[in-house]
N, C-alpha and C positions, 0 to 999 in steps of 0.2 A: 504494500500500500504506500502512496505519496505520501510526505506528511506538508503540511498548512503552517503556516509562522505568523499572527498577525503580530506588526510591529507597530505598538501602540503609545509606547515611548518617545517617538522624537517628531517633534515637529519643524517641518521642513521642505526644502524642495527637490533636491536629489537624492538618489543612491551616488555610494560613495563608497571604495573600496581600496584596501591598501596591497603592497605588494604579496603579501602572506594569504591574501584574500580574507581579510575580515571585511564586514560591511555591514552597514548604517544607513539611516534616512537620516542627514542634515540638514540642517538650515545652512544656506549657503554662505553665510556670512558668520566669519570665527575662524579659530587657529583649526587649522585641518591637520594636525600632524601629533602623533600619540608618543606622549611622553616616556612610556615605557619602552617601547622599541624602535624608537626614533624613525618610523616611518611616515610619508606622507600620506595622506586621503585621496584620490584621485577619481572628480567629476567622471562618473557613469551616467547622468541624465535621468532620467524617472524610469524608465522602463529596461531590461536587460538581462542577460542570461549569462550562468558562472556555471561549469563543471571543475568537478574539483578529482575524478577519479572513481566515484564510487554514487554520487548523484549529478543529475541536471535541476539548476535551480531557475525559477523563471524569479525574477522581482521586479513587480510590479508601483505602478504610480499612485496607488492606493495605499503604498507602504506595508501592503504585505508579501510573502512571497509563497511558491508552493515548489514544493520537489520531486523529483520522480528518481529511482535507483534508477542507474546506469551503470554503463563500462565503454571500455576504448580498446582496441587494440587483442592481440593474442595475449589470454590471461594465462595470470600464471598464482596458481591455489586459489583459484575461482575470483581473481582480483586484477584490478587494471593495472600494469606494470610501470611505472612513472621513467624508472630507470632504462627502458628501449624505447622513449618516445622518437630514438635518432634511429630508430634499424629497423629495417623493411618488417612489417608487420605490428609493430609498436603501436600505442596510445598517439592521439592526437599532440604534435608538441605542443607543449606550455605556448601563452603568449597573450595578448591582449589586442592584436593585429584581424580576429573573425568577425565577420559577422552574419545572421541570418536574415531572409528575407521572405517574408510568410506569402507572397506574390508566386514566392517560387517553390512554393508546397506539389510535389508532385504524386499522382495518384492512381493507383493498382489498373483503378474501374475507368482508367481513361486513357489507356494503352490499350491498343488493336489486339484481336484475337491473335492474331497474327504475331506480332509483338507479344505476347504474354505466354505461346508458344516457343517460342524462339526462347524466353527469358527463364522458362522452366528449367529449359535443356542448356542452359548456362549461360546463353546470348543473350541478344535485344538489350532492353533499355534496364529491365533489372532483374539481372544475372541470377539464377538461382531461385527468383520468383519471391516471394511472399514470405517464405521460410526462412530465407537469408535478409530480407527486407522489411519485412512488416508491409503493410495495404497502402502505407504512405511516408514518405521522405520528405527532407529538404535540405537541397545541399547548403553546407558552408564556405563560405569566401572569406578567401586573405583579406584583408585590407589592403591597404599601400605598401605597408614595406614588406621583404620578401625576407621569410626566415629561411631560405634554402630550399632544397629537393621538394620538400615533406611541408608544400602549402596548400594543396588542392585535390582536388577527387574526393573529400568528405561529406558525409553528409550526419544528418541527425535522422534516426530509420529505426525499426522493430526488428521482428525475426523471432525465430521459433527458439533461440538457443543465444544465450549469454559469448558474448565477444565478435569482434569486426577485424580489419584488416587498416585499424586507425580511423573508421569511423563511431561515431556517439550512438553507442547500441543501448535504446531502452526496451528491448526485447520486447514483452507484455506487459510494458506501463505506456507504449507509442500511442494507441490510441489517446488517452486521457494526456498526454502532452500536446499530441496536434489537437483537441480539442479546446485548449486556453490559447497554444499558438496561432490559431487561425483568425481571432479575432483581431489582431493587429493587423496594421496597415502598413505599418512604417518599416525598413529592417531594423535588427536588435542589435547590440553590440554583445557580442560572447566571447566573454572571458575564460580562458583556462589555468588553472592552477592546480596544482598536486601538490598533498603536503609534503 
């Protein structure tokens, strides 16, 4: 099951997250940098998505957020492996450089007979069919700067069975994440970190 977070403590206007991935709803105005660990705060905007290795978090402009267990990559003792996010098969790398865009939500029931044939038998547009995919995906995009090899071909997708090849597998919780991500319009910024 997801679990729900409302965050009812702070009044303010953005999400806001530091390099470790903590995050807050601040008021935008005040020192943004935490005394204990001497990092900054760094403007995420109202709405946005964090994986951290083990869930995908959406947080929302309502100040609260909701999560869905996931994974990334070829696991290793049933968990995301942070340490081969650089070698073929690994976790999505760390970075702050993604984002998604719910425009570009693509889906099982709107791909040709033809196409979904092809896709069973490993071809067409998704490889493996349903079982490797789930009924709906959406790919993720670099932003601007380029962190090397290991920037593109990801997506956020289901599937019968825990782990991707660097894609953000939420197996049998996909439905109920494209269900909250469909309602946006805008793309999200999506942050990765592992602790």
């Amino acid at each position: 099951m997801y679990n729900t977070v409302n965050i009812v403590d702070f009044s303010g206007l953005n999400w806001f997250i530091t390099e470790s991935g903590s995050t807050k709803w601040f008021d935008q105005q005040g020192d943004f940098s935490d005394t204990k660990t001497q990092e900054t705060w760094t403007d995420m905007g109202e709405d946005f998505l964090k994986f951290n290795g083990s869930e995908l978090t959406l947080y929302k402009s309502d100040k609260s957020s909701k999560s869905w267990p996931a994974v990334s990559g070829e696991l290793k003792d049933g968990k995301t492996d942070p340490d081969s996010q650089w070698e073929k098969g690994g976790p999505i790398p760390e970075g702050t450089h993604y984002s998604v865009n719910p425009k570009e939500i693509q889906k099982w029931d709107n791909i040709s007979f033809l196409n979904k044939v092809k896709s069973i038998f490993g071809g067409g547009s998704f490889p493996g069919g349903t079982s490797s995919w789930g009924d709906v995906r959406v790919p993720i995009n670099p932003q601007k700067d380029n962190r090397g090899e290991r920037t593109g071909g990801y997506f956020i997708h289901g599937g019968n069975t825990q782990g991707s090849r660097g894609c953000i597998d939420l197996w049998k919780y996909n439905k109920s994440f494209f269900n909250d991500f469909k309602e946006y319009k805008v793309p999200l910024p999506l942050i990765i970190i592992y602790p």
